[in-house]
C-alpha positions as CSV (number, residue, x, y, z in Angstrom):
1,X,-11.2,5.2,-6.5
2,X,-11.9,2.5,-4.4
3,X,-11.3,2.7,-0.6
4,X,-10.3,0.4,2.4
5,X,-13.0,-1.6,3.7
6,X,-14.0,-2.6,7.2
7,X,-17.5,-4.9,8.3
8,X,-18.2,-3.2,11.5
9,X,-19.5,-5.6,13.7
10,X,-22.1,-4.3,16.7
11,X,-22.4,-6.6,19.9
12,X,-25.4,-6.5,22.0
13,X,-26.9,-9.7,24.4
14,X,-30.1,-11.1,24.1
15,X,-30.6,-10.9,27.4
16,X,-31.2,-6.8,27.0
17,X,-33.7,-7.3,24.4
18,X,-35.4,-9.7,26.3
19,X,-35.8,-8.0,29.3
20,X,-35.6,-3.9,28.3
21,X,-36.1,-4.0,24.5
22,X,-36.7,-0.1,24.6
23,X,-33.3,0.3,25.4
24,X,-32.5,-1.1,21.7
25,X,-33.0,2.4,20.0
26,X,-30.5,4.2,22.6
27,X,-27.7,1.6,21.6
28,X,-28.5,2.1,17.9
29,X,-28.4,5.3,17.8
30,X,-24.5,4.8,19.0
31,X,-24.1,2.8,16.6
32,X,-25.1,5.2,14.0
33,X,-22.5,8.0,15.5
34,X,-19.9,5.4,15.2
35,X,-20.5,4.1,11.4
36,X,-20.9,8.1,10.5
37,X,-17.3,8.5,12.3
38,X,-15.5,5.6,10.6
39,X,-17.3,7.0,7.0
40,X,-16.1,10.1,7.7
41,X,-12.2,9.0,7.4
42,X,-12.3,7.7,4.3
43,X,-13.5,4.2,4.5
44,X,-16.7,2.0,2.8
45,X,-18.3,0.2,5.6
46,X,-20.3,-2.5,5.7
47,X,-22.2,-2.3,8.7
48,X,-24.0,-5.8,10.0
49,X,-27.2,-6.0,12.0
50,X,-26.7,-5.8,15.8
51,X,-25.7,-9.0,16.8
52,X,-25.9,-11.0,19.9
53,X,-26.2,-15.1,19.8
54,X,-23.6,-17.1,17.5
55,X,-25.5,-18.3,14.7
56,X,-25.8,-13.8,14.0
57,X,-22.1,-13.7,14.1
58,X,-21.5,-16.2,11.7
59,X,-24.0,-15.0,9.5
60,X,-22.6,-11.3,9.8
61,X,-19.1,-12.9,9.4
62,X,-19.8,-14.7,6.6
63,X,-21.4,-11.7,5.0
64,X,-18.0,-9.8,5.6
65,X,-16.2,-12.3,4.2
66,X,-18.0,-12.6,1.0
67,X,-18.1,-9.1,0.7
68,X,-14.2,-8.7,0.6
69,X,-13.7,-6.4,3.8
70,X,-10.3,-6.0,5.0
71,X,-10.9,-6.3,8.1
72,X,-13.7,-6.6,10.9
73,X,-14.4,-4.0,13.3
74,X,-16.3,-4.6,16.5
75,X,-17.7,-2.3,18.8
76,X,-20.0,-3.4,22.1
77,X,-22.6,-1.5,22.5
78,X,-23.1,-3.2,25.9
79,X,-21.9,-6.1,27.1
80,X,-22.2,-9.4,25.0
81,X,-21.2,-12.5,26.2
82,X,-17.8,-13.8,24.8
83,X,-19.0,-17.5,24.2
84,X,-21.2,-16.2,21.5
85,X,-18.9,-14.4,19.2
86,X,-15.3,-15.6,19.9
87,X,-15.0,-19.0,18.1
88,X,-16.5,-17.5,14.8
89,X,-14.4,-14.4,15.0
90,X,-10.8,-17.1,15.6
91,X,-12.3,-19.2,12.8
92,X,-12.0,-16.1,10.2
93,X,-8.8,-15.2,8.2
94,X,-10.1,-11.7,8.1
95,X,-7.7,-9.1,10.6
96,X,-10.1,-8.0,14.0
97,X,-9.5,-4.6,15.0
98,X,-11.4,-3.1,18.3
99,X,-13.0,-0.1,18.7
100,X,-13.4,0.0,22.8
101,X,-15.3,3.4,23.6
102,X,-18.3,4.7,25.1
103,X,-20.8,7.1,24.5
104,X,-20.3,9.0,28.3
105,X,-17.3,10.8,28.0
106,X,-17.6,11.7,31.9
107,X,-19.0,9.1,34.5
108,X,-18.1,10.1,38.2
109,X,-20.4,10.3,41.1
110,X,-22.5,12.9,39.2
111,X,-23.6,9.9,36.6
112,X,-27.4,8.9,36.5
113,X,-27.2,5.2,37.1
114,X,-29.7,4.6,34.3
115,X,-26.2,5.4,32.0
116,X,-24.6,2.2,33.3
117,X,-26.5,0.5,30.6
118,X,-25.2,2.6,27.7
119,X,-21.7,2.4,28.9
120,X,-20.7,-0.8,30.2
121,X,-19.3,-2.2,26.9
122,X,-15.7,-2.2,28.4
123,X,-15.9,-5.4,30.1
124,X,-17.5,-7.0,27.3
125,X,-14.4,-6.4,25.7
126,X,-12.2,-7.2,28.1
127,X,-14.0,-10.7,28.0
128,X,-14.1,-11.1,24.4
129,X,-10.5,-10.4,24.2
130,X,-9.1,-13.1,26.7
131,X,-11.3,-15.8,24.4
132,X,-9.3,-14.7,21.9
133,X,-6.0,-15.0,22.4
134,X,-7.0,-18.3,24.1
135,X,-8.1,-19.3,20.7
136,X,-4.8,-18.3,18.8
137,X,-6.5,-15.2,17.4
138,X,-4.2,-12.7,16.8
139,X,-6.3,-8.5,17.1
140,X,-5.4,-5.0,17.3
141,X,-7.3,-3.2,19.7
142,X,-7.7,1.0,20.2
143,X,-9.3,2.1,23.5
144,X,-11.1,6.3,23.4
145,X,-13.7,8.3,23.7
146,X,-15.5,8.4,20.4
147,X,-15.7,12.0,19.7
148,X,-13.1,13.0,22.4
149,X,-10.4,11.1,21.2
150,X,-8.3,9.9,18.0
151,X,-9.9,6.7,18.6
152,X,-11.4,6.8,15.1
153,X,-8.7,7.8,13.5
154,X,-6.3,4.9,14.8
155,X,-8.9,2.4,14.0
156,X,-9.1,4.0,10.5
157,X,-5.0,3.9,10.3
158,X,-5.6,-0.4,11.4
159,X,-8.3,-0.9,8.2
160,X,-6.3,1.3,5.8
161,X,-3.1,-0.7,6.7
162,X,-5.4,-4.2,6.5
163,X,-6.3,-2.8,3.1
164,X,-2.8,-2.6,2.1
165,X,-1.6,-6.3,3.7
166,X,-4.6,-8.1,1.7
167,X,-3.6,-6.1,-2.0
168,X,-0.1,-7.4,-0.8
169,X,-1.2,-11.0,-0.6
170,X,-3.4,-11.3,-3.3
171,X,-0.8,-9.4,-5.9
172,X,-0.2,-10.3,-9.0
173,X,3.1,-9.6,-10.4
174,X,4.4,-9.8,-13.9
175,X,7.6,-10.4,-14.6
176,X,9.4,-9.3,-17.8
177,X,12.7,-11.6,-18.3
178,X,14.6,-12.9,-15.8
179,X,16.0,-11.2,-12.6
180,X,19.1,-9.1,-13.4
181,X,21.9,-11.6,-13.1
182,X,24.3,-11.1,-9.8
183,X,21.2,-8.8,-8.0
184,X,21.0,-10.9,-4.5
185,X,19.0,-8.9,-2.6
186,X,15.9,-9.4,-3.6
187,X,16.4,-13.0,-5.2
188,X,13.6,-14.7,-4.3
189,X,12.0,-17.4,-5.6
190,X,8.6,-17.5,-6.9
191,X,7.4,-20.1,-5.1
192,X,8.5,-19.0,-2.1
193,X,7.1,-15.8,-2.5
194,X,3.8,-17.3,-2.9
195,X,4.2,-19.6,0.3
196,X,5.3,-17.1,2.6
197,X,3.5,-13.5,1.2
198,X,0.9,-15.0,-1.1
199,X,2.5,-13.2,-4.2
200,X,1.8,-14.9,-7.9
201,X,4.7,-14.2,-10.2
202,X,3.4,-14.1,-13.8
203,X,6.2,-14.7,-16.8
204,X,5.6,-12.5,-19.7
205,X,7.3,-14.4,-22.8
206,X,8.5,-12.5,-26.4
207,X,5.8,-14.1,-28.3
208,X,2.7,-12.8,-25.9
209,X,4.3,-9.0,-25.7
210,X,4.6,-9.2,-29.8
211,X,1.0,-10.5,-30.3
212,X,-0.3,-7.3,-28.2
213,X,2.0,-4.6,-29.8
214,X,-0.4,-2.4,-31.8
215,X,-0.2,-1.9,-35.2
216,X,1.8,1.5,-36.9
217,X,-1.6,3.1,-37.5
218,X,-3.6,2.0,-34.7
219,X,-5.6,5.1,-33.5
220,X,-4.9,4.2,-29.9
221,X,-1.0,4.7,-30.7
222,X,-2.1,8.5,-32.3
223,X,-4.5,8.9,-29.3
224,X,-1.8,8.2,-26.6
225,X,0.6,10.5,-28.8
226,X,-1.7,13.3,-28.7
227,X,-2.3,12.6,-25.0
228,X,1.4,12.6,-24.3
229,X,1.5,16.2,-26.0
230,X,-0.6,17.8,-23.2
231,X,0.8,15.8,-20.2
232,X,4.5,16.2,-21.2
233,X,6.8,18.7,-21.8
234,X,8.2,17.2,-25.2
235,X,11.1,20.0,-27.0
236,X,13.2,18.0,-29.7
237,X,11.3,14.5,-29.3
238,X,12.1,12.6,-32.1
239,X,8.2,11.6,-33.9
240,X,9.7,8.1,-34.8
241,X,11.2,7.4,-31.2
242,X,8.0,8.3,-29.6
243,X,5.9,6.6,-32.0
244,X,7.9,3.7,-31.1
245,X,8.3,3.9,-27.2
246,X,3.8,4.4,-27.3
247,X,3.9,1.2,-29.3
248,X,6.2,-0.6,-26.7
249,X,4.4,1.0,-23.9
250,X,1.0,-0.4,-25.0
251,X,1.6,-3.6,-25.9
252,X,3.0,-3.4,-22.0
253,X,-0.1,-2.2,-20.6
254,X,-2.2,-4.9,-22.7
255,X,-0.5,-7.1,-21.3
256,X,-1.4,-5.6,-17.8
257,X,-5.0,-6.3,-18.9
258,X,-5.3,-9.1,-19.9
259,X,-2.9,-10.9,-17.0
260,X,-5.1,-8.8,-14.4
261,X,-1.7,-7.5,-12.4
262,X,-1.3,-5.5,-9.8
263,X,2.1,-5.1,-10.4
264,X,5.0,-5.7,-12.9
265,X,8.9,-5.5,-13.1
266,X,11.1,-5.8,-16.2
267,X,15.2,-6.5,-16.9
268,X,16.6,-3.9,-19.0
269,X,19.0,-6.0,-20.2
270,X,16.6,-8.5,-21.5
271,X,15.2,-6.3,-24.0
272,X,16.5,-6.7,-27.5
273,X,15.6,-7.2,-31.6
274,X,14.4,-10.8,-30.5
275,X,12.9,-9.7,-27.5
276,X,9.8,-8.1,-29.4
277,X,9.7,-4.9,-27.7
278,X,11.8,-2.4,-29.7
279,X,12.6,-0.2,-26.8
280,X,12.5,-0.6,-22.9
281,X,9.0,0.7,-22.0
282,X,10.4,2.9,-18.8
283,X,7.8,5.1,-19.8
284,X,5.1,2.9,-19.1
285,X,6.3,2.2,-15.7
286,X,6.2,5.9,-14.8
287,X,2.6,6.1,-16.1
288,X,1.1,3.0,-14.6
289,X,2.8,3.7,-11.3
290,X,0.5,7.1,-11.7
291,X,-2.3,4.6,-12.1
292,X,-2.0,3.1,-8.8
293,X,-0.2,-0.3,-10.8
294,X,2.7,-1.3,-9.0
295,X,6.2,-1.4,-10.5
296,X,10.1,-2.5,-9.5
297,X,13.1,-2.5,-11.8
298,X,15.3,-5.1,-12.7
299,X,12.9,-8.5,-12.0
300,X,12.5,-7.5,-8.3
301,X,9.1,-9.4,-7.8
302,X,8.9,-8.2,-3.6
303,X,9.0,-4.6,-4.5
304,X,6.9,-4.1,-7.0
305,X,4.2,-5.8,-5.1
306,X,5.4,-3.4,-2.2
307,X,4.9,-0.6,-4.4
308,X,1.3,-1.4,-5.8
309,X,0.0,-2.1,-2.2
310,X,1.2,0.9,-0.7
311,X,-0.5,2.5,-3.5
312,X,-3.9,1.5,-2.9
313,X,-4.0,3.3,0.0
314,X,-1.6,6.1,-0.7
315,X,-1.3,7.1,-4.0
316,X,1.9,8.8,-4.2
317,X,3.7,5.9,-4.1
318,X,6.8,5.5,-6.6
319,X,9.7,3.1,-7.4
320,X,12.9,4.4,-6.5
321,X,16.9,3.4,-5.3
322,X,19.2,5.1,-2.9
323,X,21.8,6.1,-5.3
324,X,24.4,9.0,-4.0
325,X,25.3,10.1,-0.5
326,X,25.3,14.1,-0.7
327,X,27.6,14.3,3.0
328,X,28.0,18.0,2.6
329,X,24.3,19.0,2.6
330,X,23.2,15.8,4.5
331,X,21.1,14.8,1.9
332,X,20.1,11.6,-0.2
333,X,20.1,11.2,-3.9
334,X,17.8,9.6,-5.4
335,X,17.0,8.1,-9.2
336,X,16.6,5.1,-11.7
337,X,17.1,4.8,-15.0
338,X,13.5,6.7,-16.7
339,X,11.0,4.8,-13.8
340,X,8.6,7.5,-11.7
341,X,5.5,7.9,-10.6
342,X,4.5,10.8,-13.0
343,X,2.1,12.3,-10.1
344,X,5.0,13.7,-8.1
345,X,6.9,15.4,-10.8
346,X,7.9,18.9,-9.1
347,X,5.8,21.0,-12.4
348,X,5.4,19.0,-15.4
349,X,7.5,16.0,-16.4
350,X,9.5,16.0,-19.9
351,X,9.8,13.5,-22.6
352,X,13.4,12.7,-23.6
353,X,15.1,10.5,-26.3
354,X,17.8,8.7,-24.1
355,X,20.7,6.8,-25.4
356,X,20.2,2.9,-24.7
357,X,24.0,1.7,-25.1
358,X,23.1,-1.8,-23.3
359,X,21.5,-3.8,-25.5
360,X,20.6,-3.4,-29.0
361,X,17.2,-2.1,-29.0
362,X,16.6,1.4,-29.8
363,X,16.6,4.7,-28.0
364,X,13.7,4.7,-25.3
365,X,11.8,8.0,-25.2
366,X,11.7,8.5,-21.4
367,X,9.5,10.5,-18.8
368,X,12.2,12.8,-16.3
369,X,11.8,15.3,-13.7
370,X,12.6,15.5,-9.8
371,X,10.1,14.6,-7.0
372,X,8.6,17.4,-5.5
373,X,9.3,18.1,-1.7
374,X,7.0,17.1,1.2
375,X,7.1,15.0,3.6
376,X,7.4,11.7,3.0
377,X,8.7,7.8,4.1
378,X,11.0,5.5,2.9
379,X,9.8,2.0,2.8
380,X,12.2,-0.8,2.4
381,X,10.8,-4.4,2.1
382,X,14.4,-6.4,3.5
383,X,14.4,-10.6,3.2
384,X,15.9,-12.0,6.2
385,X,17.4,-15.4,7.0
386,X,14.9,-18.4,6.9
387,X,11.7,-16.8,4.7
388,X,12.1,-13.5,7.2
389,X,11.1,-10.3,6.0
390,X,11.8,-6.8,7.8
391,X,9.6,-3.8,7.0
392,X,12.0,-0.9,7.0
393,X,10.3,2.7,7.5
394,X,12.1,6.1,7.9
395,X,10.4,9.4,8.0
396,X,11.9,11.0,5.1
397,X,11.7,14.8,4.2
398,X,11.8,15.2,-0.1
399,X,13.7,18.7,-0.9
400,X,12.7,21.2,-2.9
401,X,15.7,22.2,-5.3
402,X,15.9,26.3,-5.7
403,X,18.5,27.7,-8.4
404,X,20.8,25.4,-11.3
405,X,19.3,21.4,-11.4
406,X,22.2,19.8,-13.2
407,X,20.5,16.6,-12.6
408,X,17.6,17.7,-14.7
409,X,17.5,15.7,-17.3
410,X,17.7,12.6,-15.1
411,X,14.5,10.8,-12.5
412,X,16.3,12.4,-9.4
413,X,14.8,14.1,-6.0
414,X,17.0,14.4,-2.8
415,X,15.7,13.6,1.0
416,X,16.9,14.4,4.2
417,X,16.3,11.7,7.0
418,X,16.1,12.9,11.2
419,X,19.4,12.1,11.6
420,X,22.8,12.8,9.9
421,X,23.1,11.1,6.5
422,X,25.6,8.6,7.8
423,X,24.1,7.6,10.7
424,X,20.7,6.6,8.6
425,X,22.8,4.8,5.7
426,X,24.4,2.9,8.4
427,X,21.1,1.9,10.3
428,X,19.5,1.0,7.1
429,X,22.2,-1.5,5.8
430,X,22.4,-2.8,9.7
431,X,18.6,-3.7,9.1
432,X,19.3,-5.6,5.4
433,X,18.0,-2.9,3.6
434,X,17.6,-3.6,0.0
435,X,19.0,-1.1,-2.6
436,X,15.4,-1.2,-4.5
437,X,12.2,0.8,-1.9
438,X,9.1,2.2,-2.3
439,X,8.7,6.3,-1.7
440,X,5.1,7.0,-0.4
441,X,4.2,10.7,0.2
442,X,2.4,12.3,3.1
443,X,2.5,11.5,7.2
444,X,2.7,7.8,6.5
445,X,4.8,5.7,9.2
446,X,2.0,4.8,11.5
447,X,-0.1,3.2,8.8
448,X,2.6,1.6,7.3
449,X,4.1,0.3,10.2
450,X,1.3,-1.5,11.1
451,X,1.0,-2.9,8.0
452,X,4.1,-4.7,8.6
453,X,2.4,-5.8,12.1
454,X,-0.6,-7.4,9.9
455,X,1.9,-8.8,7.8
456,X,3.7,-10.8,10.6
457,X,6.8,-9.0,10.1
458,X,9.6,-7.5,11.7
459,X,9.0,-3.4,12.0
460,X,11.5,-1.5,12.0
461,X,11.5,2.3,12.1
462,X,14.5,4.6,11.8
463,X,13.6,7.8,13.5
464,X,16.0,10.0,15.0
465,X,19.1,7.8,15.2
466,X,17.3,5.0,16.8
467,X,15.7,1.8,15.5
């Protein structure tokens, strides 16, 4: 699995080498500590050489830019005059995040002087920072000692959420028929998708998705059969329905392939006889969300993106709608119509034949189950009024269901948000909410919160009755 990537970037001044170069191994070493730290939560960094007269930064930039980092890092081992480093650091595209700390965690009248040298970084900083926002350069900054402090772990949350802004601006998102006709909310155009997020819609046509269906007997058809046997629960499946629905689903993820997306969506009602897919392929969306591929009903290009960002960070991420208000147990209800991320099935999903009464292709064979409890967050990606976007997060808890599940043979979980039921629905809708979001598992708002921030949007969390 791959993981976020920061290009930590260490400052020093010439001057120090000049005139005490032994003091070079002291502010190494510090360096050291830090990489270990930032390792040690998850992420691959690229660490440059110390660096301390322009034409090093741009050669250290440069190098993090060619590498594909999500975002640069600094830290100042000492001071380092801002003249050197700020116009290359304004000139890159890549997000800056600042790790101010020291290695001193105390430094009162007791101090030796000779630690001034070690610990004086602060004003570097602080020098650094007003070139920047002189120069238009936007940067997130988190100020701690390294090991007394969450420092670490707040600059981890910055490159993790970097990580999930650049997946959203470079996805890729096939579309499978047009948008479902009279759905507003998330009726964006392509092109404007691309101009304002960076998204590429990709139009899957009939003729492509019938060239990649596999053939009757094609052993990767018997191998994902066999496969589905040990994954699934699968009492009463039809052989010929789910013969079918592997076909659909492969032609599907072919077509994944060879497009290279990070994401896809599909109309329902698009599917047909002349459509060359002989069944919706819901199941395939349930097993490429498990993948880490993103995936939005109905055409809806924004949240499916959404979806496979989110994922490349936090894994259990799923598709889902807001369907039913439960106002008796102050609970939310929600489903789709056979679309889950198979990897937050409460015990093990089943396969079921469902009736397909909208079109006339045949019966899909479908993955169900409910989403297991934990904590979680619901994320709402909401257009807004002149190419405006709003990042909607509440801090959702997913409930475990004990006793009779009528809803069993349905994609269906329930959540419960910090405040009364009505008080949340209200908020939401307040905020533009769309009636399509992405569910991500796990202690989640702060990272994806300032993802929105990265993104340039509007943040809005719903926590405890206020926004």
């Amino acid at each position: 699995m791959l993981k976020p990537k920061a290009g930590l970037l260490p400052m020093y001044a010439e001057l120090y080498d000049n005139a005490a170069p032994e003091k070079r191994p002291i502010a190494e070493a510090f360096l050291h500590k830090a990489l270990e730290a930032l390792e040690q939560k998850g992420l691959d960094v690229l660490c440059a050489p110390v660096c301390r007269l322009e034409p090093e930064f741009a050669t250290a930039v440069k190098s993090f830019e060619e590498a594909g980092v999500d975002a640069i890092v600094t830290l100042h081992l000492t001071y380092s005059p801002s003249l050197e480093s700020s116009d290359v650091l304004a000139a890159t595209a890549l997000p800056i995040i600042i790790l101010d700390t020291t290695p001193a965690y105390e430094f009162g009248p007791e101090q030796e002087p000779v630690q001034i040298f070690s610990n004086h970084g602060i004003h570097g900083v602080q020098d650094m920072c007003n070139l920047l926002i002189r120069n238009g350069k936007s940067f997130q900054i988190e100020v701690g000692h390294l090991e007394r402090s969450d420092v670490i772990d707040r600059v981890a949350g910055w490159v993790r959420a970097a990580s999930i802004a650049s997946r959203m601006r470079g996805a890729r998102v096939g579309r499978i028929g047009e948008p479902f006709n009279g759905m507003g909310d998330f009726a964006i155009p392509p092109e404007i998708l691309r101009s304002t997020i960076g998204i590429e819609t990709i139009i899957c046509d009939s003729q492509l998705i019938h060239s990649l269906m596999p053939s009757d007997d094609d052993s990767e058809v018997q191998a994902e059969m066999v496969s589905d046997k040990e994954r699934f629960i699968m009492d009463g499946v039809d052989a010929e329905s789910h013969h079918r629905t592997v076909r659909t689903c492969l032609a599907v993820r072919r077509w994944i392939e060879k497009e290279n997306l990070s994401a896809f969506t599909m109309n329902f009602m698009v599917i047909d006889k002349a459509s060359g897919m002989p069944v919706v392929p819901f199941l395939e969306a349930s097993k490429a969300m498990a993948r880490g591929t993103g995936y939005a009903g109905e055409g809806d290009i924004p949240t499916a993106a959404l979806v496979s960002a989110l994922a490349f960070a936090h894994p259990d991420t799923t598709f889902t709608e807001i369907f039913c208000a439960d106002w008796k147990g102050n609970r939310i209800f929600l489903s789709h119509m056979g679309e889950m991320n198979l990897s937050l099935v409460a015990g093990k999903p089943r396969l079921m034949e469902k009736p397909f009464p909208w079109t006339d292709a045949d019966n899909p064979v479908v993955a169900i189950g409910r989403f297991r409890g934990g904590k979680g967050a619901l994320v709402n990606l909401a257009p807004g009024p002149n190419c405006t976007y709003t990042l909607i997060i509440a801090q959702v808890e997913m409930i475990d269901v004990e006793g009779e599940d009528k809803m069993a043979e349905t994609v269906h979980g329930w959540f419960r948000p910090p405040m009364p039921i009505a008080d949340f629905l209200a908020a939401y809708s307040r905020l533009g909410g769309t009636h399509h979001s992405a569910l991500v598992y796990g202690d989640v708002v702060d990272d994806v919160a300032r993802f929105g921030k990265l993104m340039g949007w509007k943040v809005a969390v719903i926590d405890g009755g206020h926004v």
